[in-house]
mmCIF file as Biopython writes it, N, C-alpha, C and O atoms, coordinates in Angstrom:
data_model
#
loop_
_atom_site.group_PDB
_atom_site.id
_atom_site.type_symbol
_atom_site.label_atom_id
_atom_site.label_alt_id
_atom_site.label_comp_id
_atom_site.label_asym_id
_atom_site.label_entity_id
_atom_site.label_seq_id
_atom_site.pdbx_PDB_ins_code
_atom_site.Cartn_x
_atom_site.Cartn_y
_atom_site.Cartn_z
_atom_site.occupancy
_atom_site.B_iso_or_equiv
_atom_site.auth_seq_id
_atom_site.auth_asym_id
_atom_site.pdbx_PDB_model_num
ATOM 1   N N  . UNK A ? 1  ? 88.445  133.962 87.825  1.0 0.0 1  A 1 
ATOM 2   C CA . UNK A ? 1  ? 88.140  132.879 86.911  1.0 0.0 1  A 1 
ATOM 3   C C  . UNK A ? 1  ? 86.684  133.024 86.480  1.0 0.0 1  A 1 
ATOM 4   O O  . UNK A ? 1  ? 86.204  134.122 86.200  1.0 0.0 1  A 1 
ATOM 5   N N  . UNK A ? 2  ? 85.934  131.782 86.430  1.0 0.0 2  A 1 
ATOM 6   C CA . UNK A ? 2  ? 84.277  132.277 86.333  1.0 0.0 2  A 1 
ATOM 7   C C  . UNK A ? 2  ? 83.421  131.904 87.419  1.0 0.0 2  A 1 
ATOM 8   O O  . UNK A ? 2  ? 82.652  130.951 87.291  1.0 0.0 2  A 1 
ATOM 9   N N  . UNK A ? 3  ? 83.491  132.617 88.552  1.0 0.0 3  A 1 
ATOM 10  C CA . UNK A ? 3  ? 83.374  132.793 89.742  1.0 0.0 3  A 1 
ATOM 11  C C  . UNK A ? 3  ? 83.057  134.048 89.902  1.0 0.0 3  A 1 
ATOM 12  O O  . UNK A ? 3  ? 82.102  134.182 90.668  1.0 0.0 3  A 1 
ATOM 13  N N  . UNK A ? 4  ? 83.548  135.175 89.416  1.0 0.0 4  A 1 
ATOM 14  C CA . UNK A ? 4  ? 83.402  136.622 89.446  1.0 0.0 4  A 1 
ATOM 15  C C  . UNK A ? 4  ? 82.005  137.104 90.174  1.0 0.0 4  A 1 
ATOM 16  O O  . UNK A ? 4  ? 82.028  138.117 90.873  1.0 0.0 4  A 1 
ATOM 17  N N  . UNK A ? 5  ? 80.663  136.281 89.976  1.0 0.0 5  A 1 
ATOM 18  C CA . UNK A ? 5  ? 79.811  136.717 90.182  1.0 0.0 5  A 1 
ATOM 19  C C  . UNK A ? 5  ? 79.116  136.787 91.645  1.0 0.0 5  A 1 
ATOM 20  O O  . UNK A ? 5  ? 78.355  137.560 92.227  1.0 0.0 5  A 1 
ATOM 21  N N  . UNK A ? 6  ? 79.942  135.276 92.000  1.0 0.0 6  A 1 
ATOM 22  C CA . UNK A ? 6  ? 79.979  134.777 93.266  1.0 0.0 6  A 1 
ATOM 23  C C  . UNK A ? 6  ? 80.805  135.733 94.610  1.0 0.0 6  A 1 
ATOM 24  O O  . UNK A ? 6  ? 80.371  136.232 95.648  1.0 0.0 6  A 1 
ATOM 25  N N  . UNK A ? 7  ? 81.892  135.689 94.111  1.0 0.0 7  A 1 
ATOM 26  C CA . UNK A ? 7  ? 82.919  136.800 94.795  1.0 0.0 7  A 1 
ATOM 27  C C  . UNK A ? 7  ? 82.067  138.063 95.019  1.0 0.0 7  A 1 
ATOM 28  O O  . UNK A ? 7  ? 81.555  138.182 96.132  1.0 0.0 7  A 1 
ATOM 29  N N  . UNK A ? 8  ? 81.862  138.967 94.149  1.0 0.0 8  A 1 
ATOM 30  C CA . UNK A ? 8  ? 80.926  139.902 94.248  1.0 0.0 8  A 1 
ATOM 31  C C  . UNK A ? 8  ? 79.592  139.975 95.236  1.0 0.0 8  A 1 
ATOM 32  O O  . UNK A ? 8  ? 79.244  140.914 95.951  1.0 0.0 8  A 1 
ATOM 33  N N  . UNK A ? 9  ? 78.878  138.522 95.023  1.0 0.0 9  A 1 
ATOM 34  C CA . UNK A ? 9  ? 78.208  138.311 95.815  1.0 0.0 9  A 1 
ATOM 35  C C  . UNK A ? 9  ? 78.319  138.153 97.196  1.0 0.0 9  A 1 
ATOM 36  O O  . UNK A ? 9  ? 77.425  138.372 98.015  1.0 0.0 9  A 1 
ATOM 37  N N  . UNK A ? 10 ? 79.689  137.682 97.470  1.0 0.0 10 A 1 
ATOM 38  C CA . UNK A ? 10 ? 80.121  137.165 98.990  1.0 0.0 10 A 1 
ATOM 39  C C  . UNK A ? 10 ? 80.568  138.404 99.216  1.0 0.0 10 A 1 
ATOM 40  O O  . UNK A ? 10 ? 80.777  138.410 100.429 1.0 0.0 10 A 1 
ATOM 41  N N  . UNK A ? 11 ? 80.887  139.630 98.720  1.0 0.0 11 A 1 
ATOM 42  C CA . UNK A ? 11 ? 81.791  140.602 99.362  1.0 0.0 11 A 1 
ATOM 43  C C  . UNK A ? 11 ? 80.572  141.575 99.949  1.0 0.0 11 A 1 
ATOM 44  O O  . UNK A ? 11 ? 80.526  142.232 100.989 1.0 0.0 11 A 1 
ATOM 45  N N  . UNK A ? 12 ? 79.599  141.410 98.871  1.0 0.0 12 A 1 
ATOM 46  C CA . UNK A ? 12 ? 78.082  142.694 98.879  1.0 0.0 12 A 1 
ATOM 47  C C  . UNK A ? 12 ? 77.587  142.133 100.685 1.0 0.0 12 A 1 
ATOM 48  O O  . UNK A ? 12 ? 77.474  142.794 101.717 1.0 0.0 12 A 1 
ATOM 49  N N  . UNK A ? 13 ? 77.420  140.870 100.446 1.0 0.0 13 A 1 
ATOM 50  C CA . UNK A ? 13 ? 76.995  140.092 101.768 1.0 0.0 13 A 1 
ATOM 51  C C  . UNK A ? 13 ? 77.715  140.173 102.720 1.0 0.0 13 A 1 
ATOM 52  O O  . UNK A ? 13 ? 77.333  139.712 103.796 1.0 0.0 13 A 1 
ATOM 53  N N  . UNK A ? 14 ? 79.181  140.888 102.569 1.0 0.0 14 A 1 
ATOM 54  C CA . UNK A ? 14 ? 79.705  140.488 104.206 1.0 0.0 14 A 1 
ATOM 55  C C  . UNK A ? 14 ? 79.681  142.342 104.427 1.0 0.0 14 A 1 
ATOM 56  O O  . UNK A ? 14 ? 79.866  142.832 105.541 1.0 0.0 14 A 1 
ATOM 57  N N  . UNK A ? 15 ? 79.433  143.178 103.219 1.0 0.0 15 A 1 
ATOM 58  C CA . UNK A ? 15 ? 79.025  144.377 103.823 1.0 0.0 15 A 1 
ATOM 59  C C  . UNK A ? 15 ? 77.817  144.573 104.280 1.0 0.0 15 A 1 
ATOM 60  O O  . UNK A ? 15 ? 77.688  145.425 105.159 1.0 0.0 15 A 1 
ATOM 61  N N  . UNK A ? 16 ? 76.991  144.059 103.947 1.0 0.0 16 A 1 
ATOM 62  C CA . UNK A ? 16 ? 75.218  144.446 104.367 1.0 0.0 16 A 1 
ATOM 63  C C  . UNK A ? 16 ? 75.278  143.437 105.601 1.0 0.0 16 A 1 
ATOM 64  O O  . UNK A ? 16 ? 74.620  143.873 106.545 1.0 0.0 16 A 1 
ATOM 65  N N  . UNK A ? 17 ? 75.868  142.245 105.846 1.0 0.0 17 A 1 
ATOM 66  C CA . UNK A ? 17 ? 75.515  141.953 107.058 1.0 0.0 17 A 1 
ATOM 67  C C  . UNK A ? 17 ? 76.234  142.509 108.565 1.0 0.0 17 A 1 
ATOM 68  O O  . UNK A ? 17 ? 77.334  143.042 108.713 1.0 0.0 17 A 1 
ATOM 69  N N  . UNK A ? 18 ? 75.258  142.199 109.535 1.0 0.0 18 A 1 
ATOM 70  C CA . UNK A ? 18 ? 76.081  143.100 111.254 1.0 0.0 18 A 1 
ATOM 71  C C  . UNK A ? 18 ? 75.930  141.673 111.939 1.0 0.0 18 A 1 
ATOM 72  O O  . UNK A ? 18 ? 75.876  141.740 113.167 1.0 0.0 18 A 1 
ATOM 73  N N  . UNK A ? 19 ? 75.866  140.641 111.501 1.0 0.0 19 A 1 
ATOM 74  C CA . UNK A ? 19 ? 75.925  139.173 112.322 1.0 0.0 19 A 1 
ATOM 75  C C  . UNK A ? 19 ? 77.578  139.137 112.213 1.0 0.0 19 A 1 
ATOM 76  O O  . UNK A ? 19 ? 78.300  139.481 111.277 1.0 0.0 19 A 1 
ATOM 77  N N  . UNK A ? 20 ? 77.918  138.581 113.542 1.0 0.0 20 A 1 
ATOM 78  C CA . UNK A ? 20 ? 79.523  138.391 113.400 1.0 0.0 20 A 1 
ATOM 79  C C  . UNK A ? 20 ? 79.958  136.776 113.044 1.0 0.0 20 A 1 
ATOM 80  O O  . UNK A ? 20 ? 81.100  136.422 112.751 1.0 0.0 20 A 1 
ATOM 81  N N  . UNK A ? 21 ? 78.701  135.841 113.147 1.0 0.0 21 A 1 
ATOM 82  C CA . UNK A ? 21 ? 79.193  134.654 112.570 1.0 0.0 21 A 1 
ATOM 83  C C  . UNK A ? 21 ? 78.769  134.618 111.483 1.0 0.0 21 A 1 
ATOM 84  O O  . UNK A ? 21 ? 79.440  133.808 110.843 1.0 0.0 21 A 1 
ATOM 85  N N  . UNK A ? 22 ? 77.550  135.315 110.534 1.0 0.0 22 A 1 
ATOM 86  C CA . UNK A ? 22 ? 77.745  135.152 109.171 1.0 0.0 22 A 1 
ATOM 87  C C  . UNK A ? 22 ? 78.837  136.198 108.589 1.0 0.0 22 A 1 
ATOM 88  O O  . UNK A ? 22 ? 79.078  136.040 107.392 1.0 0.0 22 A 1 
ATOM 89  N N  . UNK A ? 23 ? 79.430  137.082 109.144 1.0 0.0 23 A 1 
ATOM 90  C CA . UNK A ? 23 ? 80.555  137.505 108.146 1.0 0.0 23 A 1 
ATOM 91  C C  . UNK A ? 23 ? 81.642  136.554 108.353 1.0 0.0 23 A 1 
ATOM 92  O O  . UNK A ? 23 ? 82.342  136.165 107.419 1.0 0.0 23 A 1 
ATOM 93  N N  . UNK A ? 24 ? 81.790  136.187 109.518 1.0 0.0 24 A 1 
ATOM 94  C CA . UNK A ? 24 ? 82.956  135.062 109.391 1.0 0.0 24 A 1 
ATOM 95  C C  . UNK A ? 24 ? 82.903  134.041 108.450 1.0 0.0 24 A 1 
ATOM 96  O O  . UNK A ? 24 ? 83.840  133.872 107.670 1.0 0.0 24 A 1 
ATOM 97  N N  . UNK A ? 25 ? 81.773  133.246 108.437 1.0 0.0 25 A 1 
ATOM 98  C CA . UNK A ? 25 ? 81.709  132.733 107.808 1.0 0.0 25 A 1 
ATOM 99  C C  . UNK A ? 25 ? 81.471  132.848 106.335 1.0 0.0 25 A 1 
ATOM 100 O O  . UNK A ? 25 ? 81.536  131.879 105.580 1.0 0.0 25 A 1 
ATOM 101 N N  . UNK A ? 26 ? 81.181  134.114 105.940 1.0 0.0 26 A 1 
ATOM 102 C CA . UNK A ? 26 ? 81.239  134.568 104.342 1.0 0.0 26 A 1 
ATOM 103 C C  . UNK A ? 26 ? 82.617  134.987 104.007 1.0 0.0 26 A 1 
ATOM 104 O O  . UNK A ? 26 ? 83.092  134.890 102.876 1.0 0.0 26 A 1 
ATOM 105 N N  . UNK A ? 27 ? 83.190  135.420 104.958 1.0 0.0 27 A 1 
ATOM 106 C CA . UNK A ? 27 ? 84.647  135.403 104.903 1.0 0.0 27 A 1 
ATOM 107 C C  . UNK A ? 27 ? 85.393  134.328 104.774 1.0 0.0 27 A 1 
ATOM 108 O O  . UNK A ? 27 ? 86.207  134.914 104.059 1.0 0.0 27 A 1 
ATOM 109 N N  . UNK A ? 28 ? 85.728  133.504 104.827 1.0 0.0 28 A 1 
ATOM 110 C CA . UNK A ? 28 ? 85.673  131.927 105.119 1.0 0.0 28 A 1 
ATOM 111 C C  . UNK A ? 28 ? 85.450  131.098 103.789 1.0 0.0 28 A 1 
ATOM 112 O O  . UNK A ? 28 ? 86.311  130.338 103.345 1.0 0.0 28 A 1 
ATOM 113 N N  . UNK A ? 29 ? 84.164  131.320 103.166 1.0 0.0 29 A 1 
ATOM 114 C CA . UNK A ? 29 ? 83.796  130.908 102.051 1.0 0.0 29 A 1 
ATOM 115 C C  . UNK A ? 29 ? 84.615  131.760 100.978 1.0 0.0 29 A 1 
ATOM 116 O O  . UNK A ? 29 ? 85.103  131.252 99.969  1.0 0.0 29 A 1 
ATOM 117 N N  . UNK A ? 30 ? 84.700  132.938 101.264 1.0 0.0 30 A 1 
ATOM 118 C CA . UNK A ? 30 ? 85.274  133.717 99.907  1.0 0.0 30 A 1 
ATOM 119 C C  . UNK A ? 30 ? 87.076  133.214 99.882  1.0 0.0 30 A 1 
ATOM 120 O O  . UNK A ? 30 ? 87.858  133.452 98.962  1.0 0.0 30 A 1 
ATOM 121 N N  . UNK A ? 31 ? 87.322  132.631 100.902 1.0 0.0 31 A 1 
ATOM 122 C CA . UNK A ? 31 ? 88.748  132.310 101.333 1.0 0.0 31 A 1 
ATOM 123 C C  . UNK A ? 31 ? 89.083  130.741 100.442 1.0 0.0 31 A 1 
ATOM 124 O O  . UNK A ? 31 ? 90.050  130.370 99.776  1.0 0.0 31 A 1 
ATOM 125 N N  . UNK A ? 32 ? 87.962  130.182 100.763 1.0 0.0 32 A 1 
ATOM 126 C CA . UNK A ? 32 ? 87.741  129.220 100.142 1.0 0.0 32 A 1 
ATOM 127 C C  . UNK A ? 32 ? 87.857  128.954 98.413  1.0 0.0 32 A 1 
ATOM 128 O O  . UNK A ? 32 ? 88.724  128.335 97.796  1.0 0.0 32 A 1 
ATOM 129 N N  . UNK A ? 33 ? 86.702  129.634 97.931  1.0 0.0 33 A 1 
ATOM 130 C CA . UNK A ? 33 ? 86.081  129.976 96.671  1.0 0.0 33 A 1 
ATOM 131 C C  . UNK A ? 33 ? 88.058  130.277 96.266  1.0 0.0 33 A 1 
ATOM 132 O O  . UNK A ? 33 ? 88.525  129.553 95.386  1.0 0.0 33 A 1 
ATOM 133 N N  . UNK A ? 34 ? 88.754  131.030 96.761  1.0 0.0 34 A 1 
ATOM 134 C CA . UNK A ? 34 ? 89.887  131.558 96.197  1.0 0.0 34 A 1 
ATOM 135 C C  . UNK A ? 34 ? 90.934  130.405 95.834  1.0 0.0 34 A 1 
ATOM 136 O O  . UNK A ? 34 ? 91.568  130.281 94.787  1.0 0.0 34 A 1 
ATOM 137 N N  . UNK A ? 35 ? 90.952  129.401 97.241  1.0 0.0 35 A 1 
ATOM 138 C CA . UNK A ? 35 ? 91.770  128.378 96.958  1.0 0.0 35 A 1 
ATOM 139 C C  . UNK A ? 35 ? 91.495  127.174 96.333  1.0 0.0 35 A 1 
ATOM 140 O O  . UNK A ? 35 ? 92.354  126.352 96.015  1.0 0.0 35 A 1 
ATOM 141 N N  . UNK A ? 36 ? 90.044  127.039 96.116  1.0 0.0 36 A 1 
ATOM 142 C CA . UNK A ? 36 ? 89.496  126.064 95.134  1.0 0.0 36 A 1 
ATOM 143 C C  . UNK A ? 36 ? 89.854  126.511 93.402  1.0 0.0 36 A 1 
ATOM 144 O O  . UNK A ? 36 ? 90.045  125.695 92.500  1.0 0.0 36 A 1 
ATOM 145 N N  . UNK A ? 37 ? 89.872  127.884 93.281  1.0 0.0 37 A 1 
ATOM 146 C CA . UNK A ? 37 ? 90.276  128.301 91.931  1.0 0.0 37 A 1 
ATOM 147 C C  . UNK A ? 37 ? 91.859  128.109 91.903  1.0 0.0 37 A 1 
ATOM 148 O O  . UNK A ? 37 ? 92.436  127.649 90.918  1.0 0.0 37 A 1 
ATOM 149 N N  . UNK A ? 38 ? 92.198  128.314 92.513  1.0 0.0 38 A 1 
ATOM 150 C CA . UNK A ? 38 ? 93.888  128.175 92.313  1.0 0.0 38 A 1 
ATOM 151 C C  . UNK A ? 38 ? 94.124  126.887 92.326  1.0 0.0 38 A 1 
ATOM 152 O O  . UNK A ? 38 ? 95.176  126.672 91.725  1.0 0.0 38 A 1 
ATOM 153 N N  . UNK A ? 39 ? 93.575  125.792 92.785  1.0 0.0 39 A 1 
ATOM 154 C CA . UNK A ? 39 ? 93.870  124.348 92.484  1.0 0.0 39 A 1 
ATOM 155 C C  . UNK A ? 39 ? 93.415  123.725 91.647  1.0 0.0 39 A 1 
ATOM 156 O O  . UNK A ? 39 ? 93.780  122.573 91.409  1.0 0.0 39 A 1 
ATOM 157 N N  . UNK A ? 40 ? 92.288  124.491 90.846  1.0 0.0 40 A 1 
ATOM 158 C CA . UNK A ? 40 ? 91.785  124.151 89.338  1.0 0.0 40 A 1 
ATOM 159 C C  . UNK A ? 40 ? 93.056  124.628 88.160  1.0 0.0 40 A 1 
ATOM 160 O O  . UNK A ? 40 ? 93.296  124.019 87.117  1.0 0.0 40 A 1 
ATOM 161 N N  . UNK A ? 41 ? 93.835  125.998 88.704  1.0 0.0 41 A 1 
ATOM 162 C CA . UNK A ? 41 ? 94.172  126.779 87.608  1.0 0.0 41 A 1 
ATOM 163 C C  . UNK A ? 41 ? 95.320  125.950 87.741  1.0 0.0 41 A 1 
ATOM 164 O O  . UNK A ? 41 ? 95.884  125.854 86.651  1.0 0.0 41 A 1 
ATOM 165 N N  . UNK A ? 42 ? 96.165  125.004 89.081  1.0 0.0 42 A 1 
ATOM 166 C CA . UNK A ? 42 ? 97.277  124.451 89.254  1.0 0.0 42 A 1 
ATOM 167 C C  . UNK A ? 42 ? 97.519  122.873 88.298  1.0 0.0 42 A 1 
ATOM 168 O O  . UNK A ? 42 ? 98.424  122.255 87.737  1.0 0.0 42 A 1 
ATOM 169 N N  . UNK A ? 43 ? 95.841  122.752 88.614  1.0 0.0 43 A 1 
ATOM 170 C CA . UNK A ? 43 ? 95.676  121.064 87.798  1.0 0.0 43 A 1 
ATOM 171 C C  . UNK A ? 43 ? 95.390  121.185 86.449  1.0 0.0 43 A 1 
ATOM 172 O O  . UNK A ? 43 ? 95.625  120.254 85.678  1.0 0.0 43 A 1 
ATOM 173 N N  . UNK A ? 44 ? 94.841  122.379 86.029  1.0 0.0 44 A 1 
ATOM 174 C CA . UNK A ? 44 ? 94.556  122.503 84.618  1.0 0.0 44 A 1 
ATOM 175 C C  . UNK A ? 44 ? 96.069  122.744 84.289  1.0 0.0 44 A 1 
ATOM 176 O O  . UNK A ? 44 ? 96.278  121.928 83.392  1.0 0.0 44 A 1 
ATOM 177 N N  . UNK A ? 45 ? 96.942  123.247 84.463  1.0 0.0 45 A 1 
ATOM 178 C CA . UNK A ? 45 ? 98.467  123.367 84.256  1.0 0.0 45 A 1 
ATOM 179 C C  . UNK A ? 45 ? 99.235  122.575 83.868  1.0 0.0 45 A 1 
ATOM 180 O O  . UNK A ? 45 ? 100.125 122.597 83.018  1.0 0.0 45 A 1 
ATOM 181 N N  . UNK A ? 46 ? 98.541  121.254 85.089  1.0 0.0 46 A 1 
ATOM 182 C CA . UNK A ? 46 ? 99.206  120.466 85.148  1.0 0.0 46 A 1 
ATOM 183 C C  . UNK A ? 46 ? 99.430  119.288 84.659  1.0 0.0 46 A 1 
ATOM 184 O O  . UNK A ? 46 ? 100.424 118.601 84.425  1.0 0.0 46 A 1 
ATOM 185 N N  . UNK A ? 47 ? 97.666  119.136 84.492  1.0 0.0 47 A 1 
ATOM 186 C CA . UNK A ? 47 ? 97.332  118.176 82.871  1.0 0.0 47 A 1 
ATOM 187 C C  . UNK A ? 47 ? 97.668  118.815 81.261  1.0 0.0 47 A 1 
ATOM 188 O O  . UNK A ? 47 ? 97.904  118.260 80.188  1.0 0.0 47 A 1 
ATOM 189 N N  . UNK A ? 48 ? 97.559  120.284 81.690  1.0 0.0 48 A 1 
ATOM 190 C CA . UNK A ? 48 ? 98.463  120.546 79.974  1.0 0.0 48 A 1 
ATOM 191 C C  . UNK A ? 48 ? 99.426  119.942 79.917  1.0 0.0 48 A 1 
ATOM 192 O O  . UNK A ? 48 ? 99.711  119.322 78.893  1.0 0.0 48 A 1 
ATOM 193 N N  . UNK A ? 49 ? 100.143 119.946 80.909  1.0 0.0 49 A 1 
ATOM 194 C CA . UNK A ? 49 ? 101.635 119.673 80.486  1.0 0.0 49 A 1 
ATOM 195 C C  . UNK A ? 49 ? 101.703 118.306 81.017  1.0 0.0 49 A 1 
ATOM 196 O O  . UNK A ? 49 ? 102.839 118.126 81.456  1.0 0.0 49 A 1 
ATOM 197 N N  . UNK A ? 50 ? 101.166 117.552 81.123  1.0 0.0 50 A 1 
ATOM 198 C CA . UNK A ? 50 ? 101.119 115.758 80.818  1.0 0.0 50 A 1 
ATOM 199 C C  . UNK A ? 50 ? 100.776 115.467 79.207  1.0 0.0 50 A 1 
ATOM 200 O O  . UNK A ? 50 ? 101.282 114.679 78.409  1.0 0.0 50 A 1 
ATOM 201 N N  . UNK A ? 51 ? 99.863  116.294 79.096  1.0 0.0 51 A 1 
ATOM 202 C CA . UNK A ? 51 ? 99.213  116.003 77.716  1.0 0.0 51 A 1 
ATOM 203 C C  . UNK A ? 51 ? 99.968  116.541 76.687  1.0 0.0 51 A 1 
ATOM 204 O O  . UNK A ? 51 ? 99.862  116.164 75.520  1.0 0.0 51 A 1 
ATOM 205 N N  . UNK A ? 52 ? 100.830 117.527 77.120  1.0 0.0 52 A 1 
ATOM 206 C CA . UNK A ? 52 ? 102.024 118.158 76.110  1.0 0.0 52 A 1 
ATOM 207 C C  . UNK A ? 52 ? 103.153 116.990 76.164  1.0 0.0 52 A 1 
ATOM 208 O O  . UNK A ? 52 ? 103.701 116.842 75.072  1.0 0.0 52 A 1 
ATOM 209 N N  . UNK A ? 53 ? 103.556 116.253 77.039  1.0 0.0 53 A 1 
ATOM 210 C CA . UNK A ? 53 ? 105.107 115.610 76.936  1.0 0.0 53 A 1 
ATOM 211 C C  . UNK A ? 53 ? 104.923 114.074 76.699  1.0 0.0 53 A 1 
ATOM 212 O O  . UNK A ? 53 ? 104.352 113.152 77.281  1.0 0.0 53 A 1 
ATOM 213 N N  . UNK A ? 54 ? 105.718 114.247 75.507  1.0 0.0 54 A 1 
ATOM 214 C CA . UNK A ? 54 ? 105.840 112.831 74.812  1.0 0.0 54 A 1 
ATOM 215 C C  . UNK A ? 54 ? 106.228 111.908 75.287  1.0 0.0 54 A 1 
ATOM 216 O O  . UNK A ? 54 ? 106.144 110.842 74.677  1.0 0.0 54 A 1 
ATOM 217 N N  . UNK A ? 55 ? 106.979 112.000 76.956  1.0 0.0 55 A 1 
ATOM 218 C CA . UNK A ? 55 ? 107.394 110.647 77.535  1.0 0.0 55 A 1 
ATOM 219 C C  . UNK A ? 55 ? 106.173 110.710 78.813  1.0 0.0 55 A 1 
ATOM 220 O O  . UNK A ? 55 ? 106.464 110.143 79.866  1.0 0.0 55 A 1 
ATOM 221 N N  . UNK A ? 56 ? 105.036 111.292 78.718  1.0 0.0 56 A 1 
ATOM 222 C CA . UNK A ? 56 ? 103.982 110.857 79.380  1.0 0.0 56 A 1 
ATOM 223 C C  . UNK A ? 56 ? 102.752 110.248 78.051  1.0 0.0 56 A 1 
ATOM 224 O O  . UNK A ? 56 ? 101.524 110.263 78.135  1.0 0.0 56 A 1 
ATOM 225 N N  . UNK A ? 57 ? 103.562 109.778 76.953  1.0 0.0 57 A 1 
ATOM 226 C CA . UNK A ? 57 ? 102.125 109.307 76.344  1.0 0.0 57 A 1 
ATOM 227 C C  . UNK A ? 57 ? 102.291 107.896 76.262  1.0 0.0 57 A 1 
ATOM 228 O O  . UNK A ? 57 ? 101.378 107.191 75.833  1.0 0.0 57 A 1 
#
């Protein structure tokens, strides 16, 4: 989505780091970051199609 830059960022970071709780936890976040976009792309869907059907107006 437009996140791309972020992702990139979290992936560069869990290679350069040797801490085992910040890769977990950058792991974690990028896990995150993934399912926060998919519940934007689910609700943006989902208000199209309220805003498309004539027995929701």
């Amino acid at each position: 989505m437009g996140h791309d830059w972020l992702t990139s960022l979290i992936e560069q970071s869990i290679q350069e780091t040797t801490d085992y709780h910040e890769k977990a936890f950058l792991q974690e976040l990028g896990q995150l970051l993934q399912q926060q976009e998919t519940r934007i792309e689910l609700k943006q869907g989902e208000l199209d199609g309220k805003l498309w059907n004539p027995s929701e107006w």
